[in-house]
Structures are given as structure tokens and as C-alpha cells.
VMD Tcl script that draws the C-alpha trace (Angstrom):
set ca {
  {-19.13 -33.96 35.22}
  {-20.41 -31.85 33.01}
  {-24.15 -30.70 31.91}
  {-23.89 -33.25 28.66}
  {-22.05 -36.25 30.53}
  {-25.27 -36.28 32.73}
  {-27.33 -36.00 29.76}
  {-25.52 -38.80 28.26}
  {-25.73 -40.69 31.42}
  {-29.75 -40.38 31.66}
  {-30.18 -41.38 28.23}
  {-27.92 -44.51 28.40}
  {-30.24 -45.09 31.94}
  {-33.40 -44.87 29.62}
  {-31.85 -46.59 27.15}
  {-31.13 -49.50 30.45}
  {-34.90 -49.16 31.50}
  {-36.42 -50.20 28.42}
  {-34.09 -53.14 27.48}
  {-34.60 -54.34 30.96}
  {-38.04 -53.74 30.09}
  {-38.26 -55.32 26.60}
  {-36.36 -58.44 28.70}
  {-39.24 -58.91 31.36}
  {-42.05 -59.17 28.76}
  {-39.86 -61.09 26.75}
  {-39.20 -63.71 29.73}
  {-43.17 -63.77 30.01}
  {-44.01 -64.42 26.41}
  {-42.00 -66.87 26.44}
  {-43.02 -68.51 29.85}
  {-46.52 -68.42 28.52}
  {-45.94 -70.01 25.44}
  {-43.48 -72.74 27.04}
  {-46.82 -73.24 29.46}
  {-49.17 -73.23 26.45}
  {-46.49 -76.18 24.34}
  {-46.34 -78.06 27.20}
  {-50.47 -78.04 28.26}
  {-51.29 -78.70 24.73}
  {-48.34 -81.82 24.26}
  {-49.85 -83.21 27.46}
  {-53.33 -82.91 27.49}
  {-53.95 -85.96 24.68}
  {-51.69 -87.88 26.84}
  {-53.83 -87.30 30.27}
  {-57.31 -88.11 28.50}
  {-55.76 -91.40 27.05}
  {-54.25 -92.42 30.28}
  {-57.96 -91.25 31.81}
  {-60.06 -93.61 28.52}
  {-58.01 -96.06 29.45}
  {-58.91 -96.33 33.20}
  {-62.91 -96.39 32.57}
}
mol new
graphics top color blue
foreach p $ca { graphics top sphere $p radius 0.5 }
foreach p [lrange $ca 0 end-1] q [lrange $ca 1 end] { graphics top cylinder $p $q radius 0.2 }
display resetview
């Protein structure tokens, strides 16, 4: 292979890295944000169910 089909190899790689990248903190933004929803939906429910019982 030649000097520019490894050049064009490393920058598709890079190219690779920071999608795979972009994914990962994608995936966490959203798991935090699913957590956040769901903690924030819930929460009235638990201190009703918790008024209730006193």
C-alpha cells in the first residue's frame, strides 16, 4: 500500500475514534437524562404513597 492509502487509512481510523467517541458520551447523556425523567416522574409518586402511610 502506498504512502497515501495509509494516510487515508489513519484518517478514516480518526475519523472511527471520534464517532465512537461522540457515541459513548452520547449513550451517557442520554442515560443521565433517562435517570433524571424517571427520578423526577417518580419521586411525587413515592412521597404520596409515603403521606399516605403516616
Amino acid at each position: 500500500m502506498s504512502a497515501m492509502g495509509y494516510s487515508k487509512v489513519n484518517d478514516l481510523m480518526a475519523l472511527c475514534d471520534a464517532l465512537e467517541g461522540s457515541l459513548a458520551a452520547a449513550t451517557t447523556a442520554r442515560s443521565r437524562l433517562l435517570e433524571a425523567t424517571l427520578h423526577e416522574t417518580l419521586q411525587p409518586t413515592e412521597m404520596l404513597v409515603l403521606q399516605a402511610a403516616e
